[in-house]
N, C-alpha and C positions, 0 to 999 in steps of 0.2 A: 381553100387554097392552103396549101403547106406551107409551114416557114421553114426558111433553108437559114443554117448558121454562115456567118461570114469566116472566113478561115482564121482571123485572130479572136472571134469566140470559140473557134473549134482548139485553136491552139492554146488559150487561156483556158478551157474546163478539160486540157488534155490530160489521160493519167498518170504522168511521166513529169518527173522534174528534172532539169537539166541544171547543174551548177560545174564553175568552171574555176580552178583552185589554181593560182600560181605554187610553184614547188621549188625548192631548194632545199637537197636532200646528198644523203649519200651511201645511203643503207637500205635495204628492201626495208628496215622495220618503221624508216621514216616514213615511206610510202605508206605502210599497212597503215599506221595512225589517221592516214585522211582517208584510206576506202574500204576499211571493213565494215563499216554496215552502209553500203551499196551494192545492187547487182548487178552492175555493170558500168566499165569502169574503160576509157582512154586517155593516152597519154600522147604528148604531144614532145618529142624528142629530135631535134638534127632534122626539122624543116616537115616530117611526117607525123602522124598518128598510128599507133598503135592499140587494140584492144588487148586488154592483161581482164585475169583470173584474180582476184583477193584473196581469192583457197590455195592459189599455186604461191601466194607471197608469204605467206601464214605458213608454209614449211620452211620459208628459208631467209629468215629474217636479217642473218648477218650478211647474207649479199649484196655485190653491189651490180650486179645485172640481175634482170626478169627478161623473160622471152614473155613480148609481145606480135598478136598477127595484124597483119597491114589487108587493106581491104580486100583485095586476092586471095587472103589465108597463108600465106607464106609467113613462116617463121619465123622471127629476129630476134637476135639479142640487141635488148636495150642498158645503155650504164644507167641506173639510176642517176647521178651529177649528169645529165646528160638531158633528162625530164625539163620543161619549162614549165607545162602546167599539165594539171588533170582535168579532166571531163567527168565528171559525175552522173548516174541517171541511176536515178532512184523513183518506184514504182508508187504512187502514192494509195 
């Protein structure tokens, strides 16, 4: 007989780390300091989430908007003072 994992051993030896950072910022460069070395990065702004780039923030650090896409893939601009928190996932 096979043993089958239960889904929080599958969730506990998952590859993927998930951490979740409150934010108070005002600058794209404030942003970059908490997700340059992650690959993949959401933010949580004005009731929604958005997925942002860390390479698209890394050109333009004096800003105070990123375009982030919402789960449709539709575009937005986001103000950074507008961020509540980040979503972190990093690949372990």
């Amino acid at each position: 007989m096979k043993y089958l994992k239960t889904f929080e051993q599958f969730i506990n030896e998952s590859s993927i780390n998930e951490r979740r950072v409150n934010f108070k910022g005002k600058k794209a460069s404030d942003l970059y300091k908490i997700i340059k070395n992650v690959d993949s990065v959401k933010v949580f702004a004005k009731g929604k989430h958005y997925g942002i780039e860390s390479d698209d923030i890394k050109h333009s650090l004096n800003d105070t908007v990123v375009f982030g896409f919402d789960q449709d893939g539709g575009e937005h601009e986001v103000k950074i003072q507008d961020i509540e928190f980040v979503e972190l996932f990093e690949n372990a």
